[in-house]
C-alpha positions as a Markdown table, in Angstrom:
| # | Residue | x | y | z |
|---|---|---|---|---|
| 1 | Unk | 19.3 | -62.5 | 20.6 |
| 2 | Unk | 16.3 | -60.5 | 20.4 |
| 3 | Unk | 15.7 | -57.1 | 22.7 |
| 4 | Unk | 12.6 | -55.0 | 21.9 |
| 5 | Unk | 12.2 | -51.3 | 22.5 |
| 6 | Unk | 15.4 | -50.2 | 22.8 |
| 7 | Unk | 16.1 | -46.2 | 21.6 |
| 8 | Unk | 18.5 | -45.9 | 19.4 |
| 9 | Unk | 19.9 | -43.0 | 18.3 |
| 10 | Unk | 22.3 | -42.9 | 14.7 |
| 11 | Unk | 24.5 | -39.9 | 14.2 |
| 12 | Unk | 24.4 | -40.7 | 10.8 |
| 13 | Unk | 24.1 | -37.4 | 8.3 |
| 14 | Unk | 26.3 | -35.0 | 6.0 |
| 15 | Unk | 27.1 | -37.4 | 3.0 |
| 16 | Unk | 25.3 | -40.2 | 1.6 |
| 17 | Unk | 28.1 | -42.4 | 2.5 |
| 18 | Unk | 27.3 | -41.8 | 6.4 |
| 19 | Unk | 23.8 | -41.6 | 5.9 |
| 20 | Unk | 22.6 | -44.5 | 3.7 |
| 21 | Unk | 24.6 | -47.0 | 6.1 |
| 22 | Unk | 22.5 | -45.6 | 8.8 |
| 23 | Unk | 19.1 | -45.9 | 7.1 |
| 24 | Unk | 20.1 | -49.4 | 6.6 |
| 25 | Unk | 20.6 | -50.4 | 10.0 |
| 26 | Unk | 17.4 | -48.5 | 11.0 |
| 27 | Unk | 15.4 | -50.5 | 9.1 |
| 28 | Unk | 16.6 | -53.6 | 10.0 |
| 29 | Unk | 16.2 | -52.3 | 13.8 |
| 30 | Unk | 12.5 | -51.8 | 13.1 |
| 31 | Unk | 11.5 | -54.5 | 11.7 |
| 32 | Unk | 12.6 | -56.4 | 15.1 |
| 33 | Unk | 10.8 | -54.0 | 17.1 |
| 34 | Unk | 13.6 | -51.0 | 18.5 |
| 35 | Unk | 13.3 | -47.6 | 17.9 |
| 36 | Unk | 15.6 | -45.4 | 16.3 |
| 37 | Unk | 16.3 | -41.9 | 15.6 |
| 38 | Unk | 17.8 | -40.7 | 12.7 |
| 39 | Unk | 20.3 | -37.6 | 13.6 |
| 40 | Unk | 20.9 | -35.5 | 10.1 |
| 41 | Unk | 22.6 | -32.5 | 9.1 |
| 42 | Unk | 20.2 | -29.8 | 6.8 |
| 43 | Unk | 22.9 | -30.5 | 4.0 |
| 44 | Unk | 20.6 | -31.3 | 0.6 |
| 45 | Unk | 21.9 | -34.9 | 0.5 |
| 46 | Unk | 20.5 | -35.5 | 4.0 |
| 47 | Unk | 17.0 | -34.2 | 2.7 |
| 48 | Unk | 16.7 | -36.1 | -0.4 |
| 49 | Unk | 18.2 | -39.3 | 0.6 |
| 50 | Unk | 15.6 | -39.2 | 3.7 |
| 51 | Unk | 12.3 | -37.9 | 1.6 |
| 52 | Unk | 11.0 | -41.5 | 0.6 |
| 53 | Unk | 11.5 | -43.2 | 3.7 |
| 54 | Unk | 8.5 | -41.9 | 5.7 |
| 55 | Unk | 8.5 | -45.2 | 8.4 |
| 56 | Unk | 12.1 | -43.7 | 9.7 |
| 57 | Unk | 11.8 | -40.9 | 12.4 |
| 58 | Unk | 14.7 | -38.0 | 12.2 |
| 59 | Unk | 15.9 | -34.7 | 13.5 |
| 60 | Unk | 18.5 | -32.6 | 11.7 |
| 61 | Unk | 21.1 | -30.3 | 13.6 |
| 62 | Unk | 22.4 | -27.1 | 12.4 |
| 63 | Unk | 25.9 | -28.2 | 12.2 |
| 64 | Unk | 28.7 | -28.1 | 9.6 |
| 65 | Unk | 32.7 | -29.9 | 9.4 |
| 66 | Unk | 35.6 | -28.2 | 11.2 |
| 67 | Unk | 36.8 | -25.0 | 9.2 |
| 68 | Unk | 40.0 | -24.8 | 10.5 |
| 69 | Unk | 41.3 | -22.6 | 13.0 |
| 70 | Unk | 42.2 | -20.1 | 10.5 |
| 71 | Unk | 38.7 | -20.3 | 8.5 |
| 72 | Unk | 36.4 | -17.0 | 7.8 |
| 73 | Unk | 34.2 | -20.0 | 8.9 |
| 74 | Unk | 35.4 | -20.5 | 11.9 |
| 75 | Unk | 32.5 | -18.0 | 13.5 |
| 76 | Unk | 29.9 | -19.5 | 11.6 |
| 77 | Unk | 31.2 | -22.9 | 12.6 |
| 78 | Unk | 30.9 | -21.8 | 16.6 |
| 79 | Unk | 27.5 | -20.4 | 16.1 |
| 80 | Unk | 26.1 | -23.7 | 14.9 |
| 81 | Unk | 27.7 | -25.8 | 17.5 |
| 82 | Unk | 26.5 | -23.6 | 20.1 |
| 83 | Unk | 22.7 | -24.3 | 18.3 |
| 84 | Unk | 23.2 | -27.6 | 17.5 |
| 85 | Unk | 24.3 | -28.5 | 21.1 |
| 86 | Unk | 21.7 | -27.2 | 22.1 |
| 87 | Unk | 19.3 | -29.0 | 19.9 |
| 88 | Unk | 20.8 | -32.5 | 20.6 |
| 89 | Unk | 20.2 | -31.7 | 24.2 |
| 90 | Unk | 16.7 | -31.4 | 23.9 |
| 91 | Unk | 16.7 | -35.1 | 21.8 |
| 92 | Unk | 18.2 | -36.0 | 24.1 |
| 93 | Unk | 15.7 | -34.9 | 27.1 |
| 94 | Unk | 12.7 | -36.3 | 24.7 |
| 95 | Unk | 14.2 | -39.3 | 22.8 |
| 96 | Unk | 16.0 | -40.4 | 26.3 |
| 97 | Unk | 18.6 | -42.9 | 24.0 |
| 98 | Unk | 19.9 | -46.2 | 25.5 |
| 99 | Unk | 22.4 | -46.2 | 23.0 |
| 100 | Unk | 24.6 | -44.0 | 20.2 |
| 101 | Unk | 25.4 | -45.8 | 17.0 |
| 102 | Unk | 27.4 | -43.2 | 15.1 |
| 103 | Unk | 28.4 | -43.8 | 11.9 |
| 104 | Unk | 31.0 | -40.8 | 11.2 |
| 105 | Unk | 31.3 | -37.6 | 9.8 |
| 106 | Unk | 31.0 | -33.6 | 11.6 |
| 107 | Unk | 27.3 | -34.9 | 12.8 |
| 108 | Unk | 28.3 | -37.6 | 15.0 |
| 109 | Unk | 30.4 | -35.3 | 17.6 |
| 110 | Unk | 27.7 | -33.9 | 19.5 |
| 111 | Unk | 25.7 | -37.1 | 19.9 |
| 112 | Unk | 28.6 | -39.0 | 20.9 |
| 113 | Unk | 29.9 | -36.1 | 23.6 |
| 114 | Unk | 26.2 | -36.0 | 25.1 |
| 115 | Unk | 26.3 | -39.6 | 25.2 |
| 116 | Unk | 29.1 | -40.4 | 27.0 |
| 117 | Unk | 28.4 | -37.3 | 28.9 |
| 118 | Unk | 25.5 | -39.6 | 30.1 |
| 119 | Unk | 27.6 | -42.9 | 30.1 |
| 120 | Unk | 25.3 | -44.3 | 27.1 |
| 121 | Unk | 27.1 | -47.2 | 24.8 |
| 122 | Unk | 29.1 | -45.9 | 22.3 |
| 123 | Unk | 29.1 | -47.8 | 18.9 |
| 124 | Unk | 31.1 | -45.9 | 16.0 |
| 125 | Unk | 31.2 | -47.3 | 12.2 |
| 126 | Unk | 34.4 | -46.2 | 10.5 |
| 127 | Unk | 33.5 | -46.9 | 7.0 |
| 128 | Unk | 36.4 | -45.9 | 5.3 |
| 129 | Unk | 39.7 | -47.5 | 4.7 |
| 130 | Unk | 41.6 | -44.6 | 6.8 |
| 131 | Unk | 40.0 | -43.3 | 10.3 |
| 132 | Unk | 38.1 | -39.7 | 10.4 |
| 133 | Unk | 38.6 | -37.4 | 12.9 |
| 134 | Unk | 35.2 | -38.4 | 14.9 |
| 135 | Unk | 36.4 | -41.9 | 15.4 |
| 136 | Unk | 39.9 | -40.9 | 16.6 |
| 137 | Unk | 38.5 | -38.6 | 19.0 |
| 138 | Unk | 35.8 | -41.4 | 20.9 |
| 139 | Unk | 37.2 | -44.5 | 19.6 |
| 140 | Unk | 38.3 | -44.6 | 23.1 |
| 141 | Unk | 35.6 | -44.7 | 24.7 |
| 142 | Unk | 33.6 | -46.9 | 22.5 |
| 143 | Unk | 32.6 | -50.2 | 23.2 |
| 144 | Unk | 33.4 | -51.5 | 19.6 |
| 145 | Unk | 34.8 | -49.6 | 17.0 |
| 146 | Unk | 33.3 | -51.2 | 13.7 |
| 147 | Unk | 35.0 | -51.2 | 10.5 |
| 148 | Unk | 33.6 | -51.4 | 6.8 |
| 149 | Unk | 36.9 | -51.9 | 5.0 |
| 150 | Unk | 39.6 | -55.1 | 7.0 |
| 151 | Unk | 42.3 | -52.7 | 6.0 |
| 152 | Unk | 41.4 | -49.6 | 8.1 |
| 153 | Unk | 44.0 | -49.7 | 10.5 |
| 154 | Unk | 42.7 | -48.1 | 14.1 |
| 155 | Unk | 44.4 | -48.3 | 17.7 |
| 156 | Unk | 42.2 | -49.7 | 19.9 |
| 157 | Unk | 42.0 | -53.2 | 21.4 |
| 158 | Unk | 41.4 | -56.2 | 19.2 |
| 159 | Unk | 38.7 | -57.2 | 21.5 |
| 160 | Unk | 36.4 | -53.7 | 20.4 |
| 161 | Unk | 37.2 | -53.9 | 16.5 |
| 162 | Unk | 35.2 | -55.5 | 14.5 |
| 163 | Unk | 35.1 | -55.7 | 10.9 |
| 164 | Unk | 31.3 | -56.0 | 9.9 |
| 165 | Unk | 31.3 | -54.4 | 6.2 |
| 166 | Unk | 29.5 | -51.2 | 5.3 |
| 167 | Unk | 25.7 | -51.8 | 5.3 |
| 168 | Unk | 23.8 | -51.5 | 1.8 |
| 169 | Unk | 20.1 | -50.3 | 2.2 |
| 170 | Unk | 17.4 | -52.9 | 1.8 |
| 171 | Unk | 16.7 | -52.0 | -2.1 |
| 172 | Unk | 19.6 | -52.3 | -3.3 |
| 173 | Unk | 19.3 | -55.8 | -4.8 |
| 174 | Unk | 20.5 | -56.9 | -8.2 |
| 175 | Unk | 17.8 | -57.5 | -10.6 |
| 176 | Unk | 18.1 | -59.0 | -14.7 |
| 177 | Unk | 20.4 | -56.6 | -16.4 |
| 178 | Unk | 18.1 | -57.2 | -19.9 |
| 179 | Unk | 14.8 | -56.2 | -17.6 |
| 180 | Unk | 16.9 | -53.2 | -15.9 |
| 181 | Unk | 17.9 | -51.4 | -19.7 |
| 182 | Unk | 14.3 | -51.9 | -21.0 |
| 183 | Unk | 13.0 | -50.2 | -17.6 |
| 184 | Unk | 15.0 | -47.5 | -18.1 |
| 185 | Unk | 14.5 | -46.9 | -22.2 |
| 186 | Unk | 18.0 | -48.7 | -22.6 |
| 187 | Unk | 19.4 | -50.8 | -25.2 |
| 188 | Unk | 20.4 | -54.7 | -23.9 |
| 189 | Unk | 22.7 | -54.7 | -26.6 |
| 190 | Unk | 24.6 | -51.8 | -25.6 |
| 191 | Unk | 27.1 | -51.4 | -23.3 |
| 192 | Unk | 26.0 | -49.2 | -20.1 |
| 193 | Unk | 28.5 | -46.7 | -18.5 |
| 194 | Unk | 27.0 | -45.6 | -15.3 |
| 195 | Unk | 28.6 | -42.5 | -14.1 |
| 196 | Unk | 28.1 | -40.5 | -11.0 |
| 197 | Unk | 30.1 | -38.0 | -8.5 |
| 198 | Unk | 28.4 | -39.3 | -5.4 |
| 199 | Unk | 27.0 | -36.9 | -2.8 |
| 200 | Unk | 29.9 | -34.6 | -3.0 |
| 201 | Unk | 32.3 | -33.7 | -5.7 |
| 202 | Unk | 30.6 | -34.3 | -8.5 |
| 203 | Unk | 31.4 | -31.1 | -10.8 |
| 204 | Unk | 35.1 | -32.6 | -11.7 |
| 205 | Unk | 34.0 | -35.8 | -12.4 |
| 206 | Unk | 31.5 | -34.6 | -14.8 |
| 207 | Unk | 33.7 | -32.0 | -16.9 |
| 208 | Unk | 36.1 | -34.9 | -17.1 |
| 209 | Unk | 33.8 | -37.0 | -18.8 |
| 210 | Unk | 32.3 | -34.4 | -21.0 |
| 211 | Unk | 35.8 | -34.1 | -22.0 |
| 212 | Unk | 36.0 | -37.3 | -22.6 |
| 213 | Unk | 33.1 | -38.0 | -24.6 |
| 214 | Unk | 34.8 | -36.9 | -28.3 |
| 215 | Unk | 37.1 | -39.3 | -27.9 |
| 216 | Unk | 34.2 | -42.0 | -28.1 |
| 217 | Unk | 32.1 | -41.0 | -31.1 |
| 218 | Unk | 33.6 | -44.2 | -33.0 |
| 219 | Unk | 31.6 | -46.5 | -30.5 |
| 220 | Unk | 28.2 | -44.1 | -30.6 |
| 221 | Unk | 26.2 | -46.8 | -31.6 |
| 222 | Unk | 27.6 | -49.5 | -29.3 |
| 223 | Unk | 27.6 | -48.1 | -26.0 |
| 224 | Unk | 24.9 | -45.3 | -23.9 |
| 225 | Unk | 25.2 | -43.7 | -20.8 |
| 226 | Unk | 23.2 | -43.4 | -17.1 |
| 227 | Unk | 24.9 | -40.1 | -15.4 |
| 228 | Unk | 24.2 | -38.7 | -12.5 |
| 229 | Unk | 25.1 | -35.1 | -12.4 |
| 230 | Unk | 24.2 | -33.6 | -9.3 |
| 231 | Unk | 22.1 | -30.4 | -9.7 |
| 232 | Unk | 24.6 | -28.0 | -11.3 |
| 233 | Unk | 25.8 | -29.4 | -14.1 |
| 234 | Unk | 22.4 | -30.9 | -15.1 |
| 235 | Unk | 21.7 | -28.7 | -18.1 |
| 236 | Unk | 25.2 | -28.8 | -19.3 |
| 237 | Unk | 25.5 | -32.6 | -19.3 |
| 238 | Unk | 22.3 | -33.1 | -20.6 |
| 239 | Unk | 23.0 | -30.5 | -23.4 |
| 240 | Unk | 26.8 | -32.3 | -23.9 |
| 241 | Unk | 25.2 | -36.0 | -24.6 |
| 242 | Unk | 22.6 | -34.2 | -27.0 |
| 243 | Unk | 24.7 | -32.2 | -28.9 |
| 244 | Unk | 27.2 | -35.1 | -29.4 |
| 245 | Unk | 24.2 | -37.4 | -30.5 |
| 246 | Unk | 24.7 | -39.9 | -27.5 |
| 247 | Unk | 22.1 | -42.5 | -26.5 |
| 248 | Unk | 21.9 | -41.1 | -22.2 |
| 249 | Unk | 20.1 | -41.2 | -19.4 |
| 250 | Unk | 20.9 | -37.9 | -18.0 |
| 251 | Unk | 19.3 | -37.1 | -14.1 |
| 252 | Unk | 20.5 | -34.8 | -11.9 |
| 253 | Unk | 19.6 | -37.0 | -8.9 |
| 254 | Unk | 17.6 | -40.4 | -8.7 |
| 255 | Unk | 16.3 | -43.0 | -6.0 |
| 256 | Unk | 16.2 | -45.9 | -8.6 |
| 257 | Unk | 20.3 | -46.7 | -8.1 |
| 258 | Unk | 20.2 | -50.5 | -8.0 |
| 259 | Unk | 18.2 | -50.4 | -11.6 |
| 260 | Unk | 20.8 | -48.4 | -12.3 |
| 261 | Unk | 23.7 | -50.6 | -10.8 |
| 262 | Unk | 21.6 | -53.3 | -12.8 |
| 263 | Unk | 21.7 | -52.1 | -16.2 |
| 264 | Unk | 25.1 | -51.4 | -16.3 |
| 265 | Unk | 28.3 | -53.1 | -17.3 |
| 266 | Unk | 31.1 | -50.2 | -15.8 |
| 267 | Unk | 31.0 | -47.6 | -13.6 |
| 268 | Unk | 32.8 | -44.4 | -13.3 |
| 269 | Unk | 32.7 | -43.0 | -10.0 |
| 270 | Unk | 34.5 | -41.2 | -6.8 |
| 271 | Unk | 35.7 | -43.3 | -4.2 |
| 272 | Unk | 33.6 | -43.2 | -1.6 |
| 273 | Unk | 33.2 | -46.5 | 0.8 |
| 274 | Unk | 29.7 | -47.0 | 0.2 |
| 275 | Unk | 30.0 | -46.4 | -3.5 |
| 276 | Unk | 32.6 | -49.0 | -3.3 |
| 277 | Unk | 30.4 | -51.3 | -1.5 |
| 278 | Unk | 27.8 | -50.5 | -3.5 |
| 279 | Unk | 29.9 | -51.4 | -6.8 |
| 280 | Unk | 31.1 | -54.7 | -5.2 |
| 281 | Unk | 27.3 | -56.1 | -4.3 |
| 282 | Unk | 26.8 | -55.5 | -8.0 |
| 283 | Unk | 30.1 | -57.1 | -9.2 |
| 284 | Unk | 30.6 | -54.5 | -11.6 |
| 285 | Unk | 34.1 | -53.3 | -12.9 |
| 286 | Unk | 34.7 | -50.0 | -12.3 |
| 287 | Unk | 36.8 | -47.0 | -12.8 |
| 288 | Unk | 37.5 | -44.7 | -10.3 |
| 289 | Unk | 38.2 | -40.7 | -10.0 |
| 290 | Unk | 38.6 | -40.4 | -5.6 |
| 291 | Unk | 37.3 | -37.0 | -4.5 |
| 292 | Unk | 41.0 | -34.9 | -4.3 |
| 293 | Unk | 39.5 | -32.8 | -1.5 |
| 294 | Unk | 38.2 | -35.8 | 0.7 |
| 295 | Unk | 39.4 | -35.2 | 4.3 |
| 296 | Unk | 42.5 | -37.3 | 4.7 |
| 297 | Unk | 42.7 | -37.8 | 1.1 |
| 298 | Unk | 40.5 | -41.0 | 2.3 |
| 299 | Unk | 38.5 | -41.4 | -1.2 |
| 300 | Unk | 42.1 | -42.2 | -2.5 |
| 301 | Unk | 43.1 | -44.6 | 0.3 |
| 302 | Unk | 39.6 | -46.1 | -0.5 |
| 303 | Unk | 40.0 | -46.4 | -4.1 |
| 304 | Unk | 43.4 | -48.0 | -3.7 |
| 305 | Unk | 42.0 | -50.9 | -1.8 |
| 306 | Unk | 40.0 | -52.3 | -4.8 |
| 307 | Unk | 43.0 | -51.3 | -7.2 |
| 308 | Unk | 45.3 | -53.5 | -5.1 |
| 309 | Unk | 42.5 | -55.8 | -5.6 |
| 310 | Unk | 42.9 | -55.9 | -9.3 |
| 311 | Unk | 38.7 | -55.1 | -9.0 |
| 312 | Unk | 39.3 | -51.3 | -10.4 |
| 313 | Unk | 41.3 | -48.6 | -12.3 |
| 314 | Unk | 42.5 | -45.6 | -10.2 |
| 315 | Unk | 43.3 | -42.4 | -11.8 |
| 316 | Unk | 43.5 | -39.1 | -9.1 |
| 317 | Unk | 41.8 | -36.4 | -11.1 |
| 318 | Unk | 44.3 | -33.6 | -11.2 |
| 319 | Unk | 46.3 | -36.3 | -13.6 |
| 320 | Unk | 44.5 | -37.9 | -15.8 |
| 321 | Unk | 43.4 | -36.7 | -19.4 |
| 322 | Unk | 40.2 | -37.5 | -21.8 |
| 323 | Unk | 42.8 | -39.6 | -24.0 |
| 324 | Unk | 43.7 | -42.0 | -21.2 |
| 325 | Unk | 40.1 | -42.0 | -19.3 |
| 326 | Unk | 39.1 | -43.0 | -23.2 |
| 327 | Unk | 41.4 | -45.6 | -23.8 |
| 328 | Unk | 41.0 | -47.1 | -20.3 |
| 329 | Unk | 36.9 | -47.4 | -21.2 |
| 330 | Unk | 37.7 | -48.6 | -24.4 |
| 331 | Unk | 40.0 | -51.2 | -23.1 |
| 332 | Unk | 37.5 | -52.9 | -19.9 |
| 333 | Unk | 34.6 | -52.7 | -22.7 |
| 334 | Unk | 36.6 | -54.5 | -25.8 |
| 335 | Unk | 38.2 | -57.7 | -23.4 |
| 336 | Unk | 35.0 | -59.3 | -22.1 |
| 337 | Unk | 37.5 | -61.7 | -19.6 |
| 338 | Unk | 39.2 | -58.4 | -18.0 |
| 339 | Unk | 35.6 | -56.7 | -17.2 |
| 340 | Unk | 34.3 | -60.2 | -15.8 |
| 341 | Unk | 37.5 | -60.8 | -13.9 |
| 342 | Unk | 37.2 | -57.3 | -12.2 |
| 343 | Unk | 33.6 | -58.0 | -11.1 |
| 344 | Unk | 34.2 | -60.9 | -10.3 |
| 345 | Unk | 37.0 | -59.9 | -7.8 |
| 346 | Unk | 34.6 | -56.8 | -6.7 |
| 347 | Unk | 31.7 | -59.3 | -5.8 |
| 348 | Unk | 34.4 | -61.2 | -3.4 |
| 349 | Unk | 35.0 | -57.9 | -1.5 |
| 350 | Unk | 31.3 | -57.3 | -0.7 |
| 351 | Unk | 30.2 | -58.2 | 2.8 |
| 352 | Unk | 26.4 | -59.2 | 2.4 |
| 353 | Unk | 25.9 | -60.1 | 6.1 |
| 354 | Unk | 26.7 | -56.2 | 7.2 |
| 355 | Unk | 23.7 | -55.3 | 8.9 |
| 356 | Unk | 22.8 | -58.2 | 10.5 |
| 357 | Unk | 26.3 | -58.0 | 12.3 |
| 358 | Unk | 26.0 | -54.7 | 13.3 |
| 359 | Unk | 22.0 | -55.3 | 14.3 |
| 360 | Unk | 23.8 | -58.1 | 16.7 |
| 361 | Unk | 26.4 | -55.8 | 18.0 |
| 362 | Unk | 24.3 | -53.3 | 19.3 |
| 363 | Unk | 21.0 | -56.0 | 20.9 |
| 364 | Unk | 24.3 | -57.1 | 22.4 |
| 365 | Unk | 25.1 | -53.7 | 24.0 |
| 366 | Unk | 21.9 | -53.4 | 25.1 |
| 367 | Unk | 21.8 | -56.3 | 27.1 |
| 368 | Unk | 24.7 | -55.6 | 28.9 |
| 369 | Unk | 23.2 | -52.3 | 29.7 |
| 370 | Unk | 20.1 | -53.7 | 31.2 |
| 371 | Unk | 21.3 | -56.7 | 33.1 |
């Protein structure tokens, strides 16, 4: 089925794992001829994430998560949802949407309640393995509820929940490992630890590993290191790998993630369901850190799908020292059957087909709108 021109509008902003689903599905609705709208938050993620993909139109609302009755925030959260209301309501007027496909997170609630306000279809994604707060509150009144992990568990009828994977954006395709290490200045003939926090949380992650990095001077010359630091820890990390006499690739943030992905042979990461995804496509082993202050501790709920899995190693951060981290690393790199089992059992989780079903969901919505 094939339906040109319809407006679509994708709550999709505040962490990459909400956003970088949505620029997915954009694309793919482009190329067959609709026209979607981006909705971001002004967070930093939203902006970089968004900076190189110059085809895709967007607006950003002044928005930000719930505080908490109890919050200092709590003014500062009223203020911006009185502005961004007001902002979506003029998209709204201008854009005139035929249909809201949200895909989570503190951006999506104002789209959603202006859309059904208007009786628009309502399409939510629920990437993650437990349901946010967004989805519980208009899963209701949804037309289909969509769900990247099979084990998110949501109370609506069977008939609107679909699992359709979490989408992965169009260049994030597995290339030669050998070619991916000499693009980068890498050794082949080293092993690759990829390490990075994600688009929030990365600061524990990264003193973890620093702390962890003694404990590896024996294998110096056998192994090197891709990390992704976020912009605060940047100088420190870079300083840490230099000082220690490490072979590193040391960015503070980078657009070149399936090289990355590519060159590698384990990742260390938070827990996030598109990171997950993202870690599956590749088949990579990995071992994972979840976010402790994740709303509904879901990083850890996500984590402990591929642990079940036998496809990771899950260790919550507040609990876990250099010495095991170390001897965990040191473990997946010595037995060569153990890393390729994991990937192997990761690559079986991945959902390649993700946007296409979502793509179909929503021409589908649309022609029920406009019979």
């Amino acid at each position: 089925m094939i339906m040109k021109g319809g407006n679509i509008l994708i709550p999709c902003g505040g962490t990459g794992g909400h956003l970088f689903p949505g620029i997915a599905v954009a694309e793919k609705l482009m190329e067959i001829g609709h026209n979607p709208l981006l909705i971001l938050s002004e967070k930093e993620v939203d902006k970089e994430a968004i900076k190189n993909k110059n085809n895709i139109a967007w607006q950003s609302l002044p928005v930000m998560g719930w505080p908490g009755f109890f919050s200092k925030k709590i003014f500062s959260f009223s203020l911006k949802l009185f502005r961004g209301y007001k902002k979506c309501h003029s998209i709204f007027l201008t854009f005139n949407p035929d249909l809201i496909l949200a895909f989570g997170g503190f951006i999506s609630a104002i789209p959603l309640y202006l859309g059904l306000q208007q009786k628009l279809p309502l399409i939510l994604h629920e990437a993650n393995a437990t349901v946010g707060l967004v989805t519980k509150l208009f899963s209701g009144f949804a037309q289909y509820v969509l769900l990247g992990m099979k084990e998110c568990e949501i109370n609506v009828s069977p008939s609107k929940k679909i699992f359709t994977g979490i989408p992965l954006r169009k260049e994030m395709v597995k290339s030669d490992r050998k070619e991916a290490c000499r693009s980068l200045d890498l050794s082949p003939a080293r092993k690759t630890l990829f390490i990075f926090g994600g688009s929030q949380g990365a600061h524990g992650l990264n003193q973890l590993v620093l702390k962890t990095l003694p404990f590896l001077l024996e294998r110096k010359d056998q192994i090197q290191f891709v990390h992704l630091t976020g912009s605060k820890d940047y100088e420190e990390c870079l300083r840490s790998y230099n000082d220690l006499g490490y072979k590193a690739l040391v960015e503070p943030f980078s657009h070149r993630m399936a090289t990355y992905y590519s060159s590698s042979d384990l990742v260390i990461s938070r827990a996030g369901a598109t990171t997950l995804t993202e870690i599956c496509a590749f088949g990579l082993p990995s071992i994972l850190i979840p976010y402790p202050y994740a709303a509904n501790d879901h990083q850890k709920k996500n984590a402990v799908v591929l642990e079940k899995a036998k496809a990771a190693f899950v260790f919550e951060e507040s609990k876990v020292s250099p010495e095991i981290l170390s001897q965990t690393l040191k473990r997946v790199l010595d037995d060569r059957q153990l890393s390729q089992e994991m990937g192997r059992r990761a690559q079986v989780m991945f959902e390649p087909n993700s946007t296409d079903k979502i793509v179909e969901i929503v021409e589908r919505c649309l022609f029920k709108r406009r019979k």
